[in-house]
C-alpha positions in Angstrom: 210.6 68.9 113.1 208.8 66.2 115.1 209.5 66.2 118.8 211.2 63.3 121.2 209.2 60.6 122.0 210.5 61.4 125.3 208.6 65.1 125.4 204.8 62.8 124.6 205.8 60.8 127.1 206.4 63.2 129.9 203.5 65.3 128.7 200.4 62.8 128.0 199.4 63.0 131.6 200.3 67.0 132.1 198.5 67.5 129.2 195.3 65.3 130.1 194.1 67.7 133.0 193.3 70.5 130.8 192.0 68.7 128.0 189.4 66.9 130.7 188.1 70.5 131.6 187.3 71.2 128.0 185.9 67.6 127.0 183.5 67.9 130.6 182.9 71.6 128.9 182.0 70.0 125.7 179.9 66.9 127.0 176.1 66.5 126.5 176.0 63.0 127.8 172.4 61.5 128.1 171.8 58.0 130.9 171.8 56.5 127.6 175.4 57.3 126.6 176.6 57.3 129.9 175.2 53.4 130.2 177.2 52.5 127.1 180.2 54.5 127.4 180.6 53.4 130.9 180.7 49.7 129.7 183.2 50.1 127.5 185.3 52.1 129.8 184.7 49.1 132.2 186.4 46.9 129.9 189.4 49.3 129.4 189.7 49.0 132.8 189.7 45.3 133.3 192.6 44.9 130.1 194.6 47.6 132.1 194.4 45.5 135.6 194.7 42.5 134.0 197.7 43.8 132.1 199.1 45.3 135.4 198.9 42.1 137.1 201.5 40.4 134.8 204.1 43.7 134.1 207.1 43.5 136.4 209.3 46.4 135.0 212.8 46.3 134.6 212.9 42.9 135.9 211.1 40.7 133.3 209.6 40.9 129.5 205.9 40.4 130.1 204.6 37.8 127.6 202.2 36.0 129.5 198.6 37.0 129.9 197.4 40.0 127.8 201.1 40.7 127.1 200.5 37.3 124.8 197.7 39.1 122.6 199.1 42.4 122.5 202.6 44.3 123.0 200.7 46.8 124.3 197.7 45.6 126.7 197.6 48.8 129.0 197.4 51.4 126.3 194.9 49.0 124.3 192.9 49.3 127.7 193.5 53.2 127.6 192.1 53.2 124.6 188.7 51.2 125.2 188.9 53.6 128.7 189.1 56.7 126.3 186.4 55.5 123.2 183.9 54.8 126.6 184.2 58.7 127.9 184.1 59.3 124.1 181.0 57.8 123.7 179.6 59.1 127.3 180.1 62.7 126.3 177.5 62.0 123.3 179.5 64.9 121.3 181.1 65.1 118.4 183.5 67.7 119.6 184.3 66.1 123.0 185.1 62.8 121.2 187.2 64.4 118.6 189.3 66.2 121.4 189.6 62.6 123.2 190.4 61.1 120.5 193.3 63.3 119.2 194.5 63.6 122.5 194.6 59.6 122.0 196.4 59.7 119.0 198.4 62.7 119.3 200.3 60.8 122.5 200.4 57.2 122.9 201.7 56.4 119.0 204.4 58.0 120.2 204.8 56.4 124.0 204.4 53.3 122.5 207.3 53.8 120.4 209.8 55.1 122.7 208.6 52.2 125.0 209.7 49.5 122.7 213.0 51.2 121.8 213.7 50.6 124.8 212.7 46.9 125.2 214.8 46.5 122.2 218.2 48.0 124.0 217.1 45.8 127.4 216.1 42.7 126.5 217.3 42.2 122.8 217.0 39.3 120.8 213.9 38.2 123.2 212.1 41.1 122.5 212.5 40.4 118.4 211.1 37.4 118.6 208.5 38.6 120.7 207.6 41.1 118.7 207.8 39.4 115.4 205.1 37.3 116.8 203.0 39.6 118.7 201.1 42.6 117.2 201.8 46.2 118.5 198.8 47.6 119.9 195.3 45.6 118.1 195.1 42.0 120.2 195.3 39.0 118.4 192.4 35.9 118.7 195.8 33.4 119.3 197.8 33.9 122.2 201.5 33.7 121.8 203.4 30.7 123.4 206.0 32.9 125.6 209.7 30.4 125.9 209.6 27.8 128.6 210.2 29.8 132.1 209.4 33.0 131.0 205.6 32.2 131.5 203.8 34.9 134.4 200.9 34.3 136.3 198.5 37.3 137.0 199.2 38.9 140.5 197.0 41.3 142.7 200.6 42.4 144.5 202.1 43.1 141.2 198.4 45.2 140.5 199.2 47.2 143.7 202.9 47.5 143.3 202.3 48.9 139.7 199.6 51.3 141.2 196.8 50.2 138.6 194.1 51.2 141.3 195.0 54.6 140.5 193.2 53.8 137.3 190.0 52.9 138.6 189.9 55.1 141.1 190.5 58.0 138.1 187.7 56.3 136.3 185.0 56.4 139.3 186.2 60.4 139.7 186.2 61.1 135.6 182.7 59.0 135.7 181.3 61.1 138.5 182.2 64.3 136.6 180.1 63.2 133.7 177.5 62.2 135.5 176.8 66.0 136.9 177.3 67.1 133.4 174.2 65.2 132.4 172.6 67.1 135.1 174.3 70.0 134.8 173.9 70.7 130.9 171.7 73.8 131.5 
């Protein structure tokens, strides 16, 4: 019996604390690793606070900006964010463990997200998403309907609390940065 989309929802971020424990347990990350994972990561975060800068929930259909390239432009970010610590913990294990945490959520977030961008904003979302691809960006930006174009916005950054994204990466990349010097 699959679960709710509701229940991955509520849980992905519950769930994450634990799961960091064992992937820092699990790490062997070399300044190598950490270098290159780290610049990934980097560009997770700058797709999430671009993203963040455009989303006005419950009061607009983002189109504009990343939101033109992809339905989903903060958990595409999430997921550069998640293949950097991947990478940094140069193991196996630990990258397996981040990415089924990955995959075992955000499919379904992303799901339960866009039923309900289906009930709110109807026949605009179809033909957004007919044109738009779910989570892998597109090279061609879509041409969002005259007056529904966004410009990017630090106040709409702080109002949907993105910072607490970087400031989760600089405490995450901290933690694996004693690992490498902590890996006994």
């Amino acid at each position: 019996m699959a679960m709710p989309a509701d229940f991955w929802t509520r849980w992905r971020v519950r769930a994450g604390y634990p799961l960091a424990l064992v992937y820092i347990w699990l790490a062997t990350p070399t300044a190598g690793a950490v270098a290159l994972g780290a610049g990934v990561a980097v560009a997770g975060l700058i797709v999430r606070g671009a993203a963040a800068g455009y989303l006005r929930k419950g009061e607009a259909l983002a189109m504009s900006g990343p939101y033109a390239r992809t339905r989903n432009p903060l958990y595409f970010g999430s997921a550069l964010l998640a293949a950097g610590f991947a990478v940094e913990s140069h193991s196996w294990m630990a990258a397996a463990l981040v990415a089924a945490y990955f995959l075992g959520f955000y499919p379904a977030v992303m799901k339960r997200e866009e039923e309900d961008l289906r009930a709110c904003y109807r026949r605009e979302f179809y033909e957004y998403a007919a044109h738009v691809p779910l989570f892998w960006p597109r090279l061609s930006a879509f041409e969002a309907p005259a007056g529904s174009e966004a410009r990017f916005s630090w106040a709409q950054y702080r109002r949907n609390r993105e910072y607490q994204a970087a400031l989760g990466f600089l405490f995450a990349q901290a933690l694996v940065v004693m690992r490498m010097f902590w890996r006994g």
